[in-house]
C-alpha positions as CSV (number, residue, x, y, z in Angstrom):
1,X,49.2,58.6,-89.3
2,X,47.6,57.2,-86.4
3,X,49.0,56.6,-82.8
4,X,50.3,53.8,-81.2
5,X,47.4,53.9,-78.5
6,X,44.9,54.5,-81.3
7,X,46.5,51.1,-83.3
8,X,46.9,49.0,-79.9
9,X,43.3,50.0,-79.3
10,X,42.0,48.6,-82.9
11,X,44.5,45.7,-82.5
12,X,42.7,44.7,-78.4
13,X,39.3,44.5,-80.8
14,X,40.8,42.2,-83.4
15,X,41.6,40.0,-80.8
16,X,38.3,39.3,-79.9
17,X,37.1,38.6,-83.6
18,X,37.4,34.6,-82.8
19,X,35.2,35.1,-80.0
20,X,32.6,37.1,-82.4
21,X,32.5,34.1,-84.5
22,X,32.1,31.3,-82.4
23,X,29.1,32.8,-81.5
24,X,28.0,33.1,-84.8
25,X,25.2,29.9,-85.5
26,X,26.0,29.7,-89.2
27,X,29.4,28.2,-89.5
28,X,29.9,28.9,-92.6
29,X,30.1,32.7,-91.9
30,X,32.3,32.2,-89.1
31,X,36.1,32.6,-91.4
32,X,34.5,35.9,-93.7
33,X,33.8,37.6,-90.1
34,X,37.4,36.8,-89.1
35,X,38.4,38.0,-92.7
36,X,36.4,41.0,-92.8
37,X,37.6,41.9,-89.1
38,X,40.7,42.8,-90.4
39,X,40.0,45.3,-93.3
40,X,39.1,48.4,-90.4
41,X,42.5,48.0,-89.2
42,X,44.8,48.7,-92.4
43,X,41.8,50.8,-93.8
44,X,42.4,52.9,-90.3
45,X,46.4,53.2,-90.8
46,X,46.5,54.0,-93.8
47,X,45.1,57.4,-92.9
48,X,41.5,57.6,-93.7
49,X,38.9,59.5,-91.9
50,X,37.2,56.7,-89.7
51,X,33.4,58.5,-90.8
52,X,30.5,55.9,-91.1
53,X,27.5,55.2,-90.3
54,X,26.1,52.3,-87.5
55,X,23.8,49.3,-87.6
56,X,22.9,48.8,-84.5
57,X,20.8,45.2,-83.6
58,X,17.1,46.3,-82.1
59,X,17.1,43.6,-79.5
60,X,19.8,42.1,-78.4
61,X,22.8,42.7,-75.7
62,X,24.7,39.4,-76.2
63,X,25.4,37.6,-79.4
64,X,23.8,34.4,-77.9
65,X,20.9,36.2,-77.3
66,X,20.4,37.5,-81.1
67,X,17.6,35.5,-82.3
68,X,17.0,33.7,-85.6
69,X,20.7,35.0,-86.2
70,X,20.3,38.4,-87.9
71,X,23.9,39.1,-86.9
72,X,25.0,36.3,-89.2
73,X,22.3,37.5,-91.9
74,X,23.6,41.2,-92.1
75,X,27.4,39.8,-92.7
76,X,26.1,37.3,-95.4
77,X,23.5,39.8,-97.3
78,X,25.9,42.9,-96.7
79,X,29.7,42.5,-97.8
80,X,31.3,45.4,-96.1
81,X,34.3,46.5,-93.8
82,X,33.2,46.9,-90.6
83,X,34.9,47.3,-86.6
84,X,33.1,46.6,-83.5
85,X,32.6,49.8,-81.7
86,X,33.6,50.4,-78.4
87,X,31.5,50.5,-74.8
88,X,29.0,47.7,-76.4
89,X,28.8,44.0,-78.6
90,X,25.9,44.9,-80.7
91,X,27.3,48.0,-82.5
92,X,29.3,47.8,-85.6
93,X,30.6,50.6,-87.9
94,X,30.6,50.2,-91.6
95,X,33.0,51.8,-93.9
96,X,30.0,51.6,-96.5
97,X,27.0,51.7,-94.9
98,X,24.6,49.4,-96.4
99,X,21.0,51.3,-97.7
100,X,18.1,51.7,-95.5
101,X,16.1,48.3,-97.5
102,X,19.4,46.7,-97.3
103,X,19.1,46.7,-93.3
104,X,15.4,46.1,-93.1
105,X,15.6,42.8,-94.3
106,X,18.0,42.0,-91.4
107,X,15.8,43.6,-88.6
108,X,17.8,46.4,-87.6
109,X,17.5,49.8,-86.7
110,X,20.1,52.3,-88.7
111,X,21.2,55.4,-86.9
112,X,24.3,57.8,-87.6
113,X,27.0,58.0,-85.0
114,X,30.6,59.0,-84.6
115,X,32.5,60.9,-87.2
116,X,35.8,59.9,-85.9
117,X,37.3,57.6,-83.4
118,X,39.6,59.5,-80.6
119,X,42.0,58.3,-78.5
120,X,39.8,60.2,-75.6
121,X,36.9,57.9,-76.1
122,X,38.9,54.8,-76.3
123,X,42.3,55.1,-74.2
124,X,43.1,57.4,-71.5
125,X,46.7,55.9,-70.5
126,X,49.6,54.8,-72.6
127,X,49.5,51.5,-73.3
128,X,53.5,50.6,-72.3
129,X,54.0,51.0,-68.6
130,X,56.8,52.3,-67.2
131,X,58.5,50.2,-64.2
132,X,58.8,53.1,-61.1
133,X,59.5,50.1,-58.4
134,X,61.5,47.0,-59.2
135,X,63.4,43.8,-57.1
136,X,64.7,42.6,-60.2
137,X,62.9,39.7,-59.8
138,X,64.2,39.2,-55.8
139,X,60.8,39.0,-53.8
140,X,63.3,40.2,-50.6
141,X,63.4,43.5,-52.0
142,X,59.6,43.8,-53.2
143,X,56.7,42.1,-53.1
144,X,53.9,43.9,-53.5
145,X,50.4,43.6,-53.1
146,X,48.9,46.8,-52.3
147,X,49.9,50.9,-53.2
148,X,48.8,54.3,-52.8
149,X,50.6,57.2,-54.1
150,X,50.7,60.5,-52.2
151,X,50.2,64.2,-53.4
152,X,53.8,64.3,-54.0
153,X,53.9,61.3,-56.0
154,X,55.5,59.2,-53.2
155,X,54.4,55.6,-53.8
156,X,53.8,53.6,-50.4
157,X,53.6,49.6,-51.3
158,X,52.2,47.2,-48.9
159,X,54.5,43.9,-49.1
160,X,52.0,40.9,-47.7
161,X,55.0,38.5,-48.4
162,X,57.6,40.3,-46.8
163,X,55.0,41.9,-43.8
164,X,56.1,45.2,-44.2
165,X,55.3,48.8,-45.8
166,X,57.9,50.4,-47.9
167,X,57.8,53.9,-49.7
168,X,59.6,54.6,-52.8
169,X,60.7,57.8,-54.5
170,X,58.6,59.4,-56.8
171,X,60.3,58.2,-60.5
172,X,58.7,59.3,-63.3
173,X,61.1,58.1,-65.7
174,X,61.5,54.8,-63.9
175,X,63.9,52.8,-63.1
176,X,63.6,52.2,-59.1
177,X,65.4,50.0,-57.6
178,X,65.2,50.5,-54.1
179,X,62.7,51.9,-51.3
180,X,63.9,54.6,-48.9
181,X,61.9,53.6,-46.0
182,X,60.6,50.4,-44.6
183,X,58.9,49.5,-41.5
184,X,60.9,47.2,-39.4
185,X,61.3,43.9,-38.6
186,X,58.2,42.2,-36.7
187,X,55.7,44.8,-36.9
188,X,53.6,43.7,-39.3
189,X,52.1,40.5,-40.3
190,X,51.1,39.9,-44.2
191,X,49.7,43.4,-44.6
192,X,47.6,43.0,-48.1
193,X,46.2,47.3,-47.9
194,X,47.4,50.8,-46.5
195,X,46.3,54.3,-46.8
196,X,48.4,57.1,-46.5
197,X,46.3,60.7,-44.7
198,X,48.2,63.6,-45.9
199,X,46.4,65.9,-43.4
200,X,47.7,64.0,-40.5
201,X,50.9,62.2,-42.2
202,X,49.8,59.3,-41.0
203,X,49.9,55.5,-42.6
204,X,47.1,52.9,-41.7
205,X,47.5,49.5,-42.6
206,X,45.4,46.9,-42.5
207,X,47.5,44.2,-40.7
208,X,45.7,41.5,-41.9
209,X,47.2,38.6,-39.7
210,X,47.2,40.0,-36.8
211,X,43.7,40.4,-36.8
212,X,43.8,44.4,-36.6
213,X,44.6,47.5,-38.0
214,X,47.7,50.0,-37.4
215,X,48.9,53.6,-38.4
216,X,52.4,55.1,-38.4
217,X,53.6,58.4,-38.8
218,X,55.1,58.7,-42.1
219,X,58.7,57.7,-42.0
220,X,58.7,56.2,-38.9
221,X,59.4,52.2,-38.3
222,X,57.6,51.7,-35.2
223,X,53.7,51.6,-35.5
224,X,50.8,51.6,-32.6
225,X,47.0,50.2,-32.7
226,X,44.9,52.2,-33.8
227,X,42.5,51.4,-30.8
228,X,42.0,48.5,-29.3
229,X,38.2,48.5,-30.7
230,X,40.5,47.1,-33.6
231,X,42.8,45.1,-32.4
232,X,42.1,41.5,-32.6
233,X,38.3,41.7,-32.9
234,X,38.4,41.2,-36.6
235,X,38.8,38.3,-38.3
236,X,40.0,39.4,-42.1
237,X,41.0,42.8,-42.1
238,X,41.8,42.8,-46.4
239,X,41.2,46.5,-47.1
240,X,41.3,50.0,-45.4
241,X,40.3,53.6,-46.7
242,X,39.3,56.8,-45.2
243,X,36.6,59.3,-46.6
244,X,37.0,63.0,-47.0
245,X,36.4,63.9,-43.6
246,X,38.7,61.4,-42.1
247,X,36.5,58.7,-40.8
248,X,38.0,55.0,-41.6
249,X,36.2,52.6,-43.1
250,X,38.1,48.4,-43.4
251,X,37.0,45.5,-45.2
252,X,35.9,42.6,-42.9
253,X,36.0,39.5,-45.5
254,X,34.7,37.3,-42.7
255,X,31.7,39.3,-42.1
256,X,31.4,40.1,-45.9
257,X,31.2,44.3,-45.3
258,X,32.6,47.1,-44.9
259,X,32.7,48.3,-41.2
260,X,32.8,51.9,-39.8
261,X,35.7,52.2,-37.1
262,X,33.5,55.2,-35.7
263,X,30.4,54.3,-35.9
264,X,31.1,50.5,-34.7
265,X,28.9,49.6,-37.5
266,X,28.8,48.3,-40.8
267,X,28.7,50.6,-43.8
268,X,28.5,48.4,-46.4
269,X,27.1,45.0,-46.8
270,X,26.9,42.6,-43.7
271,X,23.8,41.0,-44.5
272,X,25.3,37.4,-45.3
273,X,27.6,36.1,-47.9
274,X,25.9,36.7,-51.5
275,X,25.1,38.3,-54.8
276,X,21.9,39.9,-53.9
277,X,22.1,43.8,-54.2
278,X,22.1,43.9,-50.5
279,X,25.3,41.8,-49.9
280,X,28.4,40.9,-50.6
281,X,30.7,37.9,-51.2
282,X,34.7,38.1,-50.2
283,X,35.0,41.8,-50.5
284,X,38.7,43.1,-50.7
285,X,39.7,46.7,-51.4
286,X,37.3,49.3,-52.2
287,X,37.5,53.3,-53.0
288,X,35.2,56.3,-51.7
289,X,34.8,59.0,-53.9
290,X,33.9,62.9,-53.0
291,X,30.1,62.1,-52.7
292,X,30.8,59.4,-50.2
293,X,30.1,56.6,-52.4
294,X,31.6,53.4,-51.9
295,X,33.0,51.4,-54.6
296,X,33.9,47.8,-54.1
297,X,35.6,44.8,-55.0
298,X,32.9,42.2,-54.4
299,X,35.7,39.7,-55.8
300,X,33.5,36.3,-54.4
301,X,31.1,37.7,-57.1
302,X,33.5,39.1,-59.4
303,X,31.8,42.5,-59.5
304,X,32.4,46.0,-58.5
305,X,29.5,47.3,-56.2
306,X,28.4,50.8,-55.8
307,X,26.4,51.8,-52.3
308,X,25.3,55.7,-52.4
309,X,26.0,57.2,-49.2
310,X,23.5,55.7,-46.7
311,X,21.9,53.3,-49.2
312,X,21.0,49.3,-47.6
313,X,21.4,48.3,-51.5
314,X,24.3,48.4,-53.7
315,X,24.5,48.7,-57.6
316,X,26.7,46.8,-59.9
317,X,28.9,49.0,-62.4
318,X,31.6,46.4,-63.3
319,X,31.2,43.2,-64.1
320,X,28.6,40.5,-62.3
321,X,27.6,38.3,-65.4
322,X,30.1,35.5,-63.8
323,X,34.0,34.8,-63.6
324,X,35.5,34.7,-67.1
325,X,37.4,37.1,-69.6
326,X,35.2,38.6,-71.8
327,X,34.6,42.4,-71.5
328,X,31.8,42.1,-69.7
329,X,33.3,40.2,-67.6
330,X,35.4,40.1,-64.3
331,X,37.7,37.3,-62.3
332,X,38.7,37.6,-58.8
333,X,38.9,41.6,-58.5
334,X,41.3,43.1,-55.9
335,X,41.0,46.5,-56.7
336,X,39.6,49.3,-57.3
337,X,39.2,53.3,-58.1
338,X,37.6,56.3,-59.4
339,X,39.6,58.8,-61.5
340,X,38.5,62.0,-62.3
341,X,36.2,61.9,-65.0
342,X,34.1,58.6,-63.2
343,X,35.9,56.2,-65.3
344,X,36.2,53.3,-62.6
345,X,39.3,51.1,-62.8
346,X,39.1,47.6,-61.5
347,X,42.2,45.5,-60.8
348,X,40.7,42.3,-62.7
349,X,43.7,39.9,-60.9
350,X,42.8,36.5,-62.8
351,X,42.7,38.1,-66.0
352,X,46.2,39.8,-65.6
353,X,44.6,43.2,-66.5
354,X,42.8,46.5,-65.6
355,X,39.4,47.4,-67.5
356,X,38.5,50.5,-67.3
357,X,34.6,51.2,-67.3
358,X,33.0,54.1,-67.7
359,X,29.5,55.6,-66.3
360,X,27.0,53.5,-67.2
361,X,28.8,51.1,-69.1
362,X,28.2,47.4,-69.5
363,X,31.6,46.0,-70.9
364,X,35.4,47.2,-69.9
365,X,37.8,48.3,-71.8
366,X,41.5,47.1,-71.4
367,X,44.0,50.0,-70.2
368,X,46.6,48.0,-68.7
369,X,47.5,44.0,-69.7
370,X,46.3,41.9,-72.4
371,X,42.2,42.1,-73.1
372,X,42.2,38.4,-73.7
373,X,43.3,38.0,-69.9
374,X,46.7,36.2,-70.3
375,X,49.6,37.0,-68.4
376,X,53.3,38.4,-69.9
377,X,56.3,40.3,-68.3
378,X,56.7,43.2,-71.2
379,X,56.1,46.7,-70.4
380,X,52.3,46.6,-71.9
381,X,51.9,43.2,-70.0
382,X,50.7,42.1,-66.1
383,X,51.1,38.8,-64.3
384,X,48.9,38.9,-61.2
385,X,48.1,42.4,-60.5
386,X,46.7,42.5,-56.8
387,X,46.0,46.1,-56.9
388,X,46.0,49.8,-58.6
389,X,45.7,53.2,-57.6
390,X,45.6,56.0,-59.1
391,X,47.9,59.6,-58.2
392,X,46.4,63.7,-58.4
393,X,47.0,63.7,-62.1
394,X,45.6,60.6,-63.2
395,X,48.3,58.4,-63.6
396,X,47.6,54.7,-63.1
397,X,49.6,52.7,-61.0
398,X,49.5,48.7,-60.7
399,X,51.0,46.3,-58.6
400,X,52.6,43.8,-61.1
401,X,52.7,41.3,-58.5
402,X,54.1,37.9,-60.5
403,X,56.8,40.3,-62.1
404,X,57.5,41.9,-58.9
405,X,57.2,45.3,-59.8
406,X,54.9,48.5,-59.6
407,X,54.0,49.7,-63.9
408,X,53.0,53.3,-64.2
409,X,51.1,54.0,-66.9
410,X,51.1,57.7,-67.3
411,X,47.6,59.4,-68.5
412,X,47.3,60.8,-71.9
């Protein structure tokens, strides 16, 4: 009996067995791929051990790449039941491995590889998100655009469209339907990010419109500058974090970086609008992890960067092969963290979803919305989402901002 994350996650893959085939050069092969596609899954629930071996192409990382199309050859010489393996687009497992000559003649390399597929591997999260803030459907009551969630599992929600911060309860079985704090009236202006310090119990928000940033302490309604080093010297102020020894760091779109309030200097980026490793290209929110590493959405270049501490270069560990919603692939990011393992989580807005990648990996996987990036309003669906964030046990949390909501899908 297998579970529902381990069937969801075979069901993301059969969605993308179209995709496979139009790549495919021989036509003719494109319907017995399709075809075949489907055996793994009812092989898989009906209870069998998922134990095979792997052909794994020699040369290729993209299926337009594969030359002479061996892919195609190895389907039409070898009749088999196979599944695209996670993490990769050259991999496939085959329930009956074909022999060593067999795969010669199709110039591939045959290895051995997993015994069986876990949910660990493949899914951290349930798939079916819980709703733990909710308007109904009114954008007066919420309208979300950024969060954070506390130590105690309070969830603070930057509303650009209403200019205001509210906090919500902690709800783990849902259900929310109202905020127990906002700021008031007129003391904001389209905030679209927030922090929350627990040392200090202090909120910063990045008030984007009025050119500057703010903090509150937590629970009151009336906020001061920051300093007036950030008051109304900054032209897009779109994201705001601090690092583990306090410092704050804010995204300045306009000057395509990330700037450090103490330092007066940039961080990150600042070398010109780009896609060089040295720059970046509408930068919104971004994450800094216990080393000081900064990750960020480089969403002009549909990309998440990575700048060591110190570094003048960044590295890309999410996307960057181009707007578009393949799993390699990223659209307009907003969003971004680290969990505890390094998985990174990226807020992929334009393809109503969240991909999860892990160290070193060169395609997502889908943990939250559909993998083929088109919007819904179920519980395993997003429309939207402008940001996620992640609380002290892992539990994801994304701003389900076309469905006016805030999903929490709980870690497994």
């Amino acid at each position: 009996m297998t579970s529902k994350v381990e069937n969801q996650w075979f069901e993301n893959y059969l969605k993308n067995a179209q995709l496979i085939a139009n790549r495919c050069e021989n036509s003719s092969l494109k319907n017995k791929i399709n075809q075949s596609y489907k055996q793994p899954l009812t092989k898989y629930k009906t209870g069998d051990k998922f134990r095979s071996k792997v052909a794994k192409l020699s040369h290729a990382k993209k299926w337009s790449q594969i030359k002479e199309n061996q892919t195609c050859e190895l389907f039409e010489n070898f009749t088999t039941e196979f599944v695209l393996l996670p993490n990769t687009q050259t991999q496939f497992c085959f329930f009956n491995p074909p022999t060593t000559t067999e795969l010669s003649t199709t110039s591939v390399i045959y290895t051995t590889m997993i015994d069986e597929i876990t949910t660990a591997t493949n899914a951290k999260w349930n798939l079916t998100g819980i709703t733990v803030a909710s308007s109904n459907g009114n954008s007066s009551i919420l309208n979300p655009y950024a969060i954070f969630v506390d130590d105690q599992y309070y969830i603070y929600i930057a509303e650009k469209g209403n200019s205001r911060i509210s906090k919500w309860p902690p709800n783990p079985n849902g259900s929310a339907s109202s905020s127990i704090f906002q700021t008031a009236a007129g003391q904001l202006n389209q905030p679209p990010s927030l922090y929350v310090d627990s040392k200090t119990n202090t909120i910063y928000v990045a008030d984007e419109s009025n050119n500057r940033v703010v903090s509150f302490i937590n629970g009151s309604t009336i906020g001061s500058s920051v300093t007036s080093i950030l008051s109304g010297t900054l032209p897009a102020v779109s994201g705001i974090y601090l690092d583990p020894n306090g410092t704050i760091f804010i995204t300045d779109t306009g000057q395509n970086r990330i700037y450090n309030w103490f330092t007066n200097q940039s961080a990150v980026g600042g070398q010109g609008s780009g896609n060089n490793a040295s720059q970046l290209y509408q930068p919104k929110r971004f994450f800094i992890d216990s080393n000081y590493s900064f990750y960020v959405a480089d969403s002009g270049n549909n990309r998440v960067q990575k700048w060591m501490r110190g570094a003048t270069m960044g590295e890309t560990v999410a996307g960057g092969y181009g707007a578009g919603s393949n799993a390699s692939q990223l659209s307009g990011p907003l969003g971004v963290v680290v969990d505890s393992q390094g998985n990174i989580l990226v807020c992929d807005s334009n393809n109503h979803r969240v991909q999860k990648w892990t160290p070193g990996a060169t395609i997502g996987l889908t943990m939250a919305g559909n993998s083929n990036g088109t919007a819904g309003s179920s519980s395993m669906e997003l429309n939207a989402p402008k940001g996620i964030a992640i609380d002290k046990s892992d539990n994801l949390y994304v701003v389900d901002s076309n469905n006016f909501r805030i999903q929490k899908f709980n870690v497994l």
